[in-house]
Residue frames relative to the residue before (quaternion, step in Angstrom):
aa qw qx qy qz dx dy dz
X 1.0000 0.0000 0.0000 0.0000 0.00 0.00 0.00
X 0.2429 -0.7806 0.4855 0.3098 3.37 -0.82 0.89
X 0.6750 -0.4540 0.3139 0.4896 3.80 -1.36 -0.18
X 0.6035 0.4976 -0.4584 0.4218 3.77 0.95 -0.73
X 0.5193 0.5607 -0.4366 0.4746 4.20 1.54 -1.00
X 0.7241 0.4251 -0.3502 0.4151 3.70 0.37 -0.90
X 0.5369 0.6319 -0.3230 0.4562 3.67 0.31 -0.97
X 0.7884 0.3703 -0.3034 0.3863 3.73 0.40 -1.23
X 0.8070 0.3103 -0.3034 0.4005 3.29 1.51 -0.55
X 0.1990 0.5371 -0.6360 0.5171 3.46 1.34 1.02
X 0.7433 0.4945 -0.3507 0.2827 3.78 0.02 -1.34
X 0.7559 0.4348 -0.1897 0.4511 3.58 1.48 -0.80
X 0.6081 0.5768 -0.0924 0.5376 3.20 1.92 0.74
X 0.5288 0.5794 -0.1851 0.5920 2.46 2.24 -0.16
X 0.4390 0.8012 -0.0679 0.4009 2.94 1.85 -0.68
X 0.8092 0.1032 0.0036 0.5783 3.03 1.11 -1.41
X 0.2192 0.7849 -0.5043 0.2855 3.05 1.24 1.35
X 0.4100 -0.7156 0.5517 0.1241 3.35 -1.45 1.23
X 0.3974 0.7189 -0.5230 0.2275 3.95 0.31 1.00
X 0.0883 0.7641 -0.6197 0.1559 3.76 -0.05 1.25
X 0.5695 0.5281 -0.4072 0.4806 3.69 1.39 1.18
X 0.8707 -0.0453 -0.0393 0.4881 2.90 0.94 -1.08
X 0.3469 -0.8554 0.3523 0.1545 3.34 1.63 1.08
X 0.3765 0.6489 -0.4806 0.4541 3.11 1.04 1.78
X 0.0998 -0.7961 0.5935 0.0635 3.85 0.92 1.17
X 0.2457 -0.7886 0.5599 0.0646 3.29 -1.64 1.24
X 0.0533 -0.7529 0.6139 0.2311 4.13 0.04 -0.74
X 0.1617 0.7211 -0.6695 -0.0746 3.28 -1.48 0.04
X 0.2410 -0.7984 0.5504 0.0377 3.65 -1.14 0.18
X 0.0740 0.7976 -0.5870 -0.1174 4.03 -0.45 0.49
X 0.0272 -0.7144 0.6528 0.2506 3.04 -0.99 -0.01
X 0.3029 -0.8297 0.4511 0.1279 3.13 -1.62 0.77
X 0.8906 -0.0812 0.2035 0.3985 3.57 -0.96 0.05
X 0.8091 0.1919 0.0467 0.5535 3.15 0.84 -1.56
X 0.6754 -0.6160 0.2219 0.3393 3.10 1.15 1.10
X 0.4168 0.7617 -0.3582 0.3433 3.85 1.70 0.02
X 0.0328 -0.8452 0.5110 0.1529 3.59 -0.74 0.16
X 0.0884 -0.7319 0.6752 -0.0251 3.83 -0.52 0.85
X 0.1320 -0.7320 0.6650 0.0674 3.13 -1.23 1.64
X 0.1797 -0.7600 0.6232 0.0404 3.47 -1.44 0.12
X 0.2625 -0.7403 0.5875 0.1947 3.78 -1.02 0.95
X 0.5676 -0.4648 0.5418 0.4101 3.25 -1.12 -1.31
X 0.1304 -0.7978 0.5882 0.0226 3.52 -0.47 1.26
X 0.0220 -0.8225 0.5673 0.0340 3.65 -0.21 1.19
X 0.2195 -0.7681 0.6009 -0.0282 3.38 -1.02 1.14
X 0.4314 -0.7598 0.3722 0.3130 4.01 -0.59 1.31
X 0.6305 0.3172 -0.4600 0.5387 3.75 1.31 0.17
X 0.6213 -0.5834 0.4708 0.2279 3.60 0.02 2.06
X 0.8391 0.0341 -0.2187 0.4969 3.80 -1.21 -0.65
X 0.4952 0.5761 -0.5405 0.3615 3.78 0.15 1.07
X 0.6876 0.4937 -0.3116 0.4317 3.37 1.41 -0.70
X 0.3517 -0.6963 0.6053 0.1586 3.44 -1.41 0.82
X 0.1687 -0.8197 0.5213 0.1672 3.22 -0.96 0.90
X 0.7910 -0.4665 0.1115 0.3798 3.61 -1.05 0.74
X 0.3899 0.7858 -0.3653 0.3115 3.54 0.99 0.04
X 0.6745 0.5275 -0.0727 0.5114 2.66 0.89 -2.78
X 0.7483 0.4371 -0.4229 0.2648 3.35 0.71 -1.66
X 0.5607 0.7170 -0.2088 0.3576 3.43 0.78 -1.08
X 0.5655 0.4219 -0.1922 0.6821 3.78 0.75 -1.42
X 0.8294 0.2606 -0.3785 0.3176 3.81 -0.24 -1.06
X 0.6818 0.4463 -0.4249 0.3944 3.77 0.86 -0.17
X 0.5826 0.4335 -0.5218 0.4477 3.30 0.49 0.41
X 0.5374 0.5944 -0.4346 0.4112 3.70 0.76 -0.73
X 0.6039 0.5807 -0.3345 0.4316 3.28 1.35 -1.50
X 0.8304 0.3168 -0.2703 0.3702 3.78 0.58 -0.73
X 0.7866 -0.3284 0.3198 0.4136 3.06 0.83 0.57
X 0.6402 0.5217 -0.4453 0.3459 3.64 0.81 0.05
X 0.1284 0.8565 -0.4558 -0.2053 3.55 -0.87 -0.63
X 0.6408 0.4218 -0.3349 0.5471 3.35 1.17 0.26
X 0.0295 -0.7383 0.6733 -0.0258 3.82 -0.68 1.90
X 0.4344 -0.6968 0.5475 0.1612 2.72 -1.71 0.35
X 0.7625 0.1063 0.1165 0.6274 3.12 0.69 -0.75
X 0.2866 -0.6715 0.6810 0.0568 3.79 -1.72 0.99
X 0.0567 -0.7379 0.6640 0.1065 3.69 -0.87 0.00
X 0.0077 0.7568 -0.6518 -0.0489 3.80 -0.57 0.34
X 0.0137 -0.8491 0.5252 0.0557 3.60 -1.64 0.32
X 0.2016 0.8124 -0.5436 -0.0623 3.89 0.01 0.05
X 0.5499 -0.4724 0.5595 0.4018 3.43 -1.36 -0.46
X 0.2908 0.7073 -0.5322 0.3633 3.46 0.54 1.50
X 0.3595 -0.7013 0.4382 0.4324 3.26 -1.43 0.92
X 0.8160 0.0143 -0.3788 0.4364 3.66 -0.11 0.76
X 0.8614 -0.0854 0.0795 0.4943 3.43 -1.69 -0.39
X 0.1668 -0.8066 0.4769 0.3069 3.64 -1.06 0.49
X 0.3687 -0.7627 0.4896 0.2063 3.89 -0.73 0.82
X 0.5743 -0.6171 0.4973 0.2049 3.50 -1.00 0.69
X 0.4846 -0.6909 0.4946 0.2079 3.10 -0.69 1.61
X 0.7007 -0.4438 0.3289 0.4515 4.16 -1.40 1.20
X 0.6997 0.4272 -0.3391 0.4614 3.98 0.42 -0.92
X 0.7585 0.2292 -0.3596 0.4928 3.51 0.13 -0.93
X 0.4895 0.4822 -0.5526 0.4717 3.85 0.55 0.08
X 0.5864 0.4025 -0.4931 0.5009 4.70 0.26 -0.24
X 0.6052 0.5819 -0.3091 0.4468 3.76 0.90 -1.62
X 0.7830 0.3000 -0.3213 0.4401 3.69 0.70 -0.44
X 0.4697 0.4924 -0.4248 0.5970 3.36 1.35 -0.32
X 0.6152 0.6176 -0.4501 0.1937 3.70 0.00 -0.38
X 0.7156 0.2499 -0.0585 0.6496 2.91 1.27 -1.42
X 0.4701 -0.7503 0.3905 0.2520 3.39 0.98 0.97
X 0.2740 0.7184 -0.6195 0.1581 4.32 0.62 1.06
X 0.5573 -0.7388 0.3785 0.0197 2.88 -1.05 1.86
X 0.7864 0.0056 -0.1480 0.5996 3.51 1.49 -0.33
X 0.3359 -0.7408 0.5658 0.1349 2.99 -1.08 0.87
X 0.0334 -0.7925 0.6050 0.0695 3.81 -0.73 0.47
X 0.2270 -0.7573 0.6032 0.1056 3.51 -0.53 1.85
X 0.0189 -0.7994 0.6003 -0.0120 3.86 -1.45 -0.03
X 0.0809 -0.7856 0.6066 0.0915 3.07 -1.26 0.28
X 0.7018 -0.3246 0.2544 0.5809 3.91 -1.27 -0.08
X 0.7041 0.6232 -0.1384 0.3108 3.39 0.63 -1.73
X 0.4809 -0.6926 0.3014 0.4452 3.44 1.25 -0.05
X 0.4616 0.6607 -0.5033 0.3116 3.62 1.16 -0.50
X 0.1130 -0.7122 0.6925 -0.0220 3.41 -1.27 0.99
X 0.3316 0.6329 -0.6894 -0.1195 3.51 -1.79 -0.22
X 0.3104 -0.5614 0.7473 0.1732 3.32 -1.61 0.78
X 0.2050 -0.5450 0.8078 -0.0915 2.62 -2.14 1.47
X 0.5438 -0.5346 0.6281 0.1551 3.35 -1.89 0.87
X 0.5757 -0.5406 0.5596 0.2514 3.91 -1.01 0.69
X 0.7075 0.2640 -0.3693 0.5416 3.61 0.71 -0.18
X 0.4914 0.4411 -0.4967 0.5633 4.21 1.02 -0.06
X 0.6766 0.4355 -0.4733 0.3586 3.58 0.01 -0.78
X 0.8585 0.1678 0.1046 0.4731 3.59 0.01 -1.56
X 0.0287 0.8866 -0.4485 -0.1093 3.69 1.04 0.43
X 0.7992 0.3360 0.0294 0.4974 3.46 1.60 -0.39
X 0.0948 -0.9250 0.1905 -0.3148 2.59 1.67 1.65
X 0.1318 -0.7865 0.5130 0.3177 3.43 -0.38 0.64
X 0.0855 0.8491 -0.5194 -0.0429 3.58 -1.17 0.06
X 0.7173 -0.5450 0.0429 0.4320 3.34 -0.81 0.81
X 0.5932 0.5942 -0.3727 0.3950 3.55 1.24 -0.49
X 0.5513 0.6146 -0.3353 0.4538 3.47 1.36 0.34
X 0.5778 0.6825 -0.2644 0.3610 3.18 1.68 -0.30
X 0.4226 0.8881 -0.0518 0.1729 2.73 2.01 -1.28
């Protein structure tokens, strides 16, 4: 799948975002390993730090099925450039360690960033140690 293939279905996920707070509709999209893709929106929730924003959702349904090795993120909003993953879903992507990240916007502007550009200072399990 290419990044513009992923992007469209962040873009059709973005769609069916739930944001009647801050009427700021995200999308996202992973694909994994095995070639699967699990989109995710933004699920806003009126006690704020309860809501999950389209990243998590995304990443966490695939986890949910059983995957655990992505390759790749796609993100989109109606921003005037690429959108960047908010500090949590930026650990959540360090978690499951997804090697490329693919920012976006309506407007077509894109850039991909490496997992060490995103979060260069990452926790991870060998910190647990």
């Amino acid at each position: 799948m290419t990044d513009q293939e992923l992007i469209k279905v962040a873009e059709k996920y973005r769609g069916y975002a739930y944001n009647p707070y801050s009427h700021f509709a995200v999308g996202a999209a992973v694909l994994t390993k095995k070639g699967n893709v699990y989109g995710g929106c933004n699920i806003e929730n009126s006690s704020y730090p309860v809501t999950n924003c389209a990243e998590r959702t995304a990443i966490f349904k695939a986890v949910s099925e059983g995957e655990r090795e992505i390759e790749a993120i796609a993100l989109t909003a109606d921003t005037d450039g690429p959108c960047a993953p908010c500090g949590a879903c930026r650990q959540v992507i360090a978690e499951f360690r997804i090697p490329k990240i693919i920012m976006s916007n309506l407007k077509g502007d894109t850039r991909v960033v490496t997992l060490e550009e995103l979060l260069p200072f990452a926790f991870s399990p060998e910190d647990l140690t």
